[in-house]
N, C-alpha and C positions, 0 to 999 in steps of 0.2 A: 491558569496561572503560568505563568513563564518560568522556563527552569534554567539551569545555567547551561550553558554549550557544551563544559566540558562536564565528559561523562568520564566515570570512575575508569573504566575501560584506556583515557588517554591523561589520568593526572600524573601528578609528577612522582620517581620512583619513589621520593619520603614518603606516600603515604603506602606504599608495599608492605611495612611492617603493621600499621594499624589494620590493614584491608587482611592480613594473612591472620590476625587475632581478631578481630570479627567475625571471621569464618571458623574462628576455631571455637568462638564463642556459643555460632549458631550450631555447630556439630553437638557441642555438652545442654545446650537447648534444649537441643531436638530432643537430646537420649531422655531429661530428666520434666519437661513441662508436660508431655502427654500423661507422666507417673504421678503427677503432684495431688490427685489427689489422695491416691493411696498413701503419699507423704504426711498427706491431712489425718485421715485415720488411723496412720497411726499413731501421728500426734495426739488426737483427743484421746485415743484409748491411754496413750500416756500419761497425758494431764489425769483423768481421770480416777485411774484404778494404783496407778501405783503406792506404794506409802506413804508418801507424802500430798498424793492428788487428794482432787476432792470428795470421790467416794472408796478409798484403798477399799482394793478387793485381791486376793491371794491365787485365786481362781484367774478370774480376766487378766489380771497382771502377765498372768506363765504366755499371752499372745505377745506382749513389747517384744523380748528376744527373738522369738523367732521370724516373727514378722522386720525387723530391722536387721537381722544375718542373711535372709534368705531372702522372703520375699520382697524386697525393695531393690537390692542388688539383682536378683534374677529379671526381674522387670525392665532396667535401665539396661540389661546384657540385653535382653530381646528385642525392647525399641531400636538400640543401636546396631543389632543385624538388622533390624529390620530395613533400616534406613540406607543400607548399605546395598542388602541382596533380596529384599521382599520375606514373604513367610519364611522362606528357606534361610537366612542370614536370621532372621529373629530365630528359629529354631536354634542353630548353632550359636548362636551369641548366648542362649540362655544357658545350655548346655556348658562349653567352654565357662562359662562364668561361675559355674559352680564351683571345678576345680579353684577358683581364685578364693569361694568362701569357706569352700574346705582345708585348704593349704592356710589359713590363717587366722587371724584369735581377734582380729577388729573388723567392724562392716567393712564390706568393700564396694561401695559406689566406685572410689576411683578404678579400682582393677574392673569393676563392669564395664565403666567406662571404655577404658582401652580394648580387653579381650573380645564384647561383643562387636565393635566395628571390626576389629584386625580380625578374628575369626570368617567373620560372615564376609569378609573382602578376600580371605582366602579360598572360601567354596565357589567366590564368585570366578576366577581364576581359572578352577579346574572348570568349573562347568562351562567357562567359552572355550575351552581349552577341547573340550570333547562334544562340545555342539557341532550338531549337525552328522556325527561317526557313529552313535550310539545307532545298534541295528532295532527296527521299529520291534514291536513286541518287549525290548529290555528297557527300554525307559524308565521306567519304573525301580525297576530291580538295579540300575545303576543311578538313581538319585536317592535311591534310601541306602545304597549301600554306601554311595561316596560320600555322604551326609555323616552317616554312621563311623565310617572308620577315621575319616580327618576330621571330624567333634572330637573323637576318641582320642585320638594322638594328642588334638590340642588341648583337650581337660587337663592330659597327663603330665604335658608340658607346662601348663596354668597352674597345674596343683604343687610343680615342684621347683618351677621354675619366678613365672610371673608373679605369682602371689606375695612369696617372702619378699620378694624387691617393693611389690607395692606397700607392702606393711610398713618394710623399711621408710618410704619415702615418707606414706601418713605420719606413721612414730615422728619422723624429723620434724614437718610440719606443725602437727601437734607440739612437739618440746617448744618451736619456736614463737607458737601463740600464748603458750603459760608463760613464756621469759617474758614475752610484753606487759604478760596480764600481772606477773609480779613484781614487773618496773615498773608498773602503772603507765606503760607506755602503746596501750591500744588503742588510744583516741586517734594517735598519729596514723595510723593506716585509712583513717576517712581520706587524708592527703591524697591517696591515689584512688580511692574508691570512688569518689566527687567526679574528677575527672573523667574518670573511666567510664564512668555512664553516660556522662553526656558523648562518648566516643564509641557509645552500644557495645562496651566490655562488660557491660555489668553481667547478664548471664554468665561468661566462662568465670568472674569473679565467686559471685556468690554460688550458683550452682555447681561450678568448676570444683572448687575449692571449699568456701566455708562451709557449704551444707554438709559434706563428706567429715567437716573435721567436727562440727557441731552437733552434729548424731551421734558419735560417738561419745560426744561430754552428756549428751542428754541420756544415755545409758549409765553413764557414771555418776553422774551429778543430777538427773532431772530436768534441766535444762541448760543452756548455753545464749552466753550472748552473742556472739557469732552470727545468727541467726537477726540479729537486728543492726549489725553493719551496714550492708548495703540496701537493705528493704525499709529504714528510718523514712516516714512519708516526712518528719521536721521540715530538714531543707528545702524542699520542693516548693510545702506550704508557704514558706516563708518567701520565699521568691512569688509564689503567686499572689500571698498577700498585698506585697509592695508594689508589684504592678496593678494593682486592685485598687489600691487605697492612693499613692503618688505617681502610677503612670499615667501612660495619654495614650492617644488615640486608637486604635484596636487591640490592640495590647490588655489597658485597663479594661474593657468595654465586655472583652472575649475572659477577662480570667476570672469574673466569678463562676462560672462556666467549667473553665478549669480546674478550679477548686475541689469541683464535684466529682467531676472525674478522679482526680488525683489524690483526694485525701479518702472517699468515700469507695471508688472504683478501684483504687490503687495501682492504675495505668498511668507508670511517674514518668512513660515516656511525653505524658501532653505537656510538662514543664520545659522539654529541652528547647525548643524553639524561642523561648522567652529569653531564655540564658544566650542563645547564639545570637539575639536581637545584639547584645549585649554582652561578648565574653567576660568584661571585667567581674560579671556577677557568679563568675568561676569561683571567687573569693570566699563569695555570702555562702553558697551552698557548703564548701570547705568549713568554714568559721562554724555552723550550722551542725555539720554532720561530725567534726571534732568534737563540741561541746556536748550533742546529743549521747556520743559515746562514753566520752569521760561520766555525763550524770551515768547513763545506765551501769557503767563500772564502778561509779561511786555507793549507789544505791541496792547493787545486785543484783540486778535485774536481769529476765531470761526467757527465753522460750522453750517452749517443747517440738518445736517443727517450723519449718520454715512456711511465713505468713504471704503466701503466695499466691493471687495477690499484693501485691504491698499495701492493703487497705487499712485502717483504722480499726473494720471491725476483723479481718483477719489476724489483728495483732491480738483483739478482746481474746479470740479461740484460742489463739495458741499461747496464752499467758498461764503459767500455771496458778496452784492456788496460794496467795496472798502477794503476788506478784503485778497486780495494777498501778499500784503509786509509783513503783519504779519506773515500770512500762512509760506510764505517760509521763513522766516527769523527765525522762529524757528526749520523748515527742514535745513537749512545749518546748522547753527548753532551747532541743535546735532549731524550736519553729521561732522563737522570739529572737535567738541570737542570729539568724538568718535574713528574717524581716530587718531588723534595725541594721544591716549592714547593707543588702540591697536599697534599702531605703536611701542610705547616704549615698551609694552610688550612683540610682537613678537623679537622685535629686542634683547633683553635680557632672551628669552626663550633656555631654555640650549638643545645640541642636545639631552640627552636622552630624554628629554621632547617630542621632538618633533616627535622620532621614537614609543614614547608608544603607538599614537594610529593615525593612518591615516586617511585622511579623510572618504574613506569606509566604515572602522571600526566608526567612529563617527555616519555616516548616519545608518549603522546599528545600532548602539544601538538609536541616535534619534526614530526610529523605531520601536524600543521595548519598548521606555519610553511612546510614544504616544500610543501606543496599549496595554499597561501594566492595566491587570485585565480584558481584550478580550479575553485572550488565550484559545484556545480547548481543550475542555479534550479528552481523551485517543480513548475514542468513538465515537467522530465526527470527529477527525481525521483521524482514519481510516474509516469511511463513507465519508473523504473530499478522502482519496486518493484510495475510489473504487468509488466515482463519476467521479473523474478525468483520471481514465483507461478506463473507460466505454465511458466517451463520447469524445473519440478525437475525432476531426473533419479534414474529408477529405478537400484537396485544394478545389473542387469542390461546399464543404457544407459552406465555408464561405463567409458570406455577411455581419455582424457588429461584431469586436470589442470595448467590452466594457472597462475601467480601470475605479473602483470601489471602494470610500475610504468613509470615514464618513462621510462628508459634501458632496465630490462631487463636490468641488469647487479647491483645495489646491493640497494634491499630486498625485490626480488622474488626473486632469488635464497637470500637469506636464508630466507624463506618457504619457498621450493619445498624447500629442505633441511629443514627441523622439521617440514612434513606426511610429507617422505616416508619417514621414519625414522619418525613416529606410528605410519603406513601399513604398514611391513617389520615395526614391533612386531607390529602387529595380523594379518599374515600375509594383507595385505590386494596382492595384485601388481597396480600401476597406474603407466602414465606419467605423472610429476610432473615438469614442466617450468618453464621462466622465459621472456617476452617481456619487448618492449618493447608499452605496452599500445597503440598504434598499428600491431602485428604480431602480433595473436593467430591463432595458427592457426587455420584454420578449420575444424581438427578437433577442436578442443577440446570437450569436454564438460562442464564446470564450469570457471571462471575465478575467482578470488581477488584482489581490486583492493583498495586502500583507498579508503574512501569515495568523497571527494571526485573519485578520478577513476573510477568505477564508468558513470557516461554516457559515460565516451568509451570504453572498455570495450566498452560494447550495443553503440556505433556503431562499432565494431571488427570484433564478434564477435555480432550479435543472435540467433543460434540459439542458443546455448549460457546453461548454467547460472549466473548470477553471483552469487558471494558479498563481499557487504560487510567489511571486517574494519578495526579501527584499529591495529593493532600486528600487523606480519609478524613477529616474533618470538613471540609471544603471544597466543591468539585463542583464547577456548572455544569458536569453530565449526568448529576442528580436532576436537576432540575429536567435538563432533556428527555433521561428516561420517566422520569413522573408524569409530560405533559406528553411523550408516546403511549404511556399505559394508560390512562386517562382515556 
């Protein structure tokens, strides 16, 4: 597939500020998708056992607290050392984050947030700082002691300092989502949420922000709607419906297809190329994800944990009890006020419109938007493409495929399903797997990246085979490698 020329590396300086929030986006990512599913459990133990769940229990109940002060916040402090400075940076991040949940009286995702990277970029600091001086034999004794006393200093500073200001900031937040919700005026923030996803803000959105504020209503209340702002599969459907039922030519063809993925997989990135076919159907998703909020604010509707996934049956689990008819009553609802709007649009889209840019063409640039401010320079390009000549791999030498994206969850996943169904066609038996492409195993024998992050990839995984590809859904080096392994 042909990609555009310009690479995110030489677009114009406007898109600086979206490329500097998509990176800020994938930082609060990273810290909180590898945790999701502990986010899960302890959602269900909450639906569950609480007094108002399905089976109250007095006993089970005494784990929601503590597991939403401590262990959820200490997790998110330690992935984001981690991501920073390796074990040692997750060490210190969990550490340091403590004082954040000690010094204050609400969960602190946000302060994990911040303290575990700032921490764990601080030890990183001293330790190039005295690499290479430490006399052999103290190694040891000077990375548990440097560890130990600047953790120490930063808990202390976390506990007295950073905390009170994050509570602060939460409290604000919070006061600012009740004023909506008692103006009735929360439907209005789909306005930017819409957007923002199709511009791969949604993470620092929902994980950034609503999950931190949502946790803590779900301690108070049971549940929160919050938690069903930007994870609504409605709009999505709705747009694939229209192209399904009144579009044309690969578009309609490809989105019952779609459908599955999106409403049942809850991978609501395979929508965005349909919409960039076509920006005006910016509208329908809008229209769609305002109306889905208002029903669920009209009806009460709420979760106990973020359905992550955004699937349909993700939303089943995390619905508390007698919480269904809202749940989906605000799901149809933006799914029909969405359909009937993209419907008018397609049907009134003029043909040059529609030959400007193919669905292809949209998934690739989808592609470039989401990876925009990743791009390689000059240098590790050409070091990606004499890793890539050096290590093909004979039929013989392969045992795992990997496909490899930022989370690890979304279009890597996608991928790892179309080769390995290629693969089962061709009667070809191989492990086809999905990372995060900062956890490739390192048993991989060929890895599958999209481009632009293909260098982080090598520096992941540099024994292994790496294949370039612009579209996980679509790649004629599927087929190449199927009829090598064959």
């Amino acid at each position: 597939m042909a990609t555009s020329a310009t690479t995110p590396a030489t677009q114009p300086s406007s898109g600086g500020a979206r490329v500097k929030l998509q990176q800020f986006g994938r930082l609060l990512s990273g810290m909180v998708m590898p945790n999701i599913g502990a986010f899960i459990a302890w959602g269900l133990i909450t639906a569950l056992f609480i007094p108002t769940g399905w089976i109250p229990n007095a006993t089970l109940e005494a784990l929601v607290g503590p597991m939403i002060t401590y262990l959820l916040p200490l997790l998110i402090g330690y992935t984001g050392g981690t991501m920073i400075h390796g074990k040692r940076g997750g060490v210190i991040g969990a550490t340091v984050t403590m004082g954040v949940i000690v010094g204050t009286t609400v969960p602190m995702f946000l302060g994990a947030m911040v303290v575990g990277p700032l921490s764990a970029w601080v030890l990183k600091q001293f330790d190039k700082a005295v690499e290479g001086k430490i006399k052999a034999g103290f190694e040891m004794l000077v990375n548990n002691f440097s560890l130990g006393i600047i953790g120490g200093l930063l808990t202390l500073g976390a506990l007295k300092g950073v905390g009170p200001v994050i509570q602060g900031i939460t409290n604000v937040l919070s006061d600012g989502v009740q004023v909506l919700v008692d103006h009735n005026l929360l439907p209005l923030i789909n306005i930017l949420i819409e957007p923002g996803k199709i511009l791969f803000l949604n993470n620092a959105i929902n994980q950034g922000i609503l999950t931190p504020i949502a946790s803590g209503q779900v301690v108070e209340a049971g549940k929160s709607i919050l938690f069903m702002l930007e994870s609504n599969p409605g709009p999505g459907l709705g747009i694939l419906l229209a192209y399904w039922l009144v579009g044309k030519g690969s578009a309609k063809s490809s989105a019952p297809g779609a459908i599955i993925i999106h409403f049942l997989g809850g991978i609501h990135e395979i929508y965005f190329p349909y919409i960039l076919m076509n920006p005006r159907l910016i509208l329908a998703v809008i229209g769609g994800g305002v109306s889905g909020t208002f029903t669920f604010q009209m009806l009460g509707a709420g979760l106990v944990a973020s359905p992550s996934p955004g699937s349909i049956f993700a939303y089943f689990a995390m619905t508390p009890k007698g919480g269904y008819f809202p749940m989906l009553s605000g799901i149809i609802v933006a799914t029909a006020v969405s359909f009937v709007l993209a419907s008018l649009l397609l049907k009134t889209v003029k043909k040059t419109d529609e030959e400007d840019m193919d669905l292809e063409t949209a998934a690739a640039k989808m592609k470039d938007m989401k990876s925009a401010g990743t791009a390689a320079s000059p240098a590790v390009a050409t070091a990606a493409a004499n890793n890539v000549a050096a290590n093909v791999r004979n039929k013989a030498d392969v045992r795992k495929i990997v496909f490899a994206c930022d989370a690890g969850m979304g279009s890597s996943a996608m991928g790892a399903s179309v080769l390995r169904k290629k693969l089962q066609s061709a009667g070809v038996n191989l492990t086809v797997v999905n990372s995060a492409v900062s956890e490739i195993p390192a048993d991989a024998d060929i890895v599958f990246t999209q481009k632009t992050l293909t260098d982080r990839a090598i520096a992941s995984n540099p024994n292994a085979e790496h294949i370039s590809i612009d579209n996980f859904l679509k790649s004629p080096k599927y087929d190449e490698l199927v009829e090598r392994l064959k």
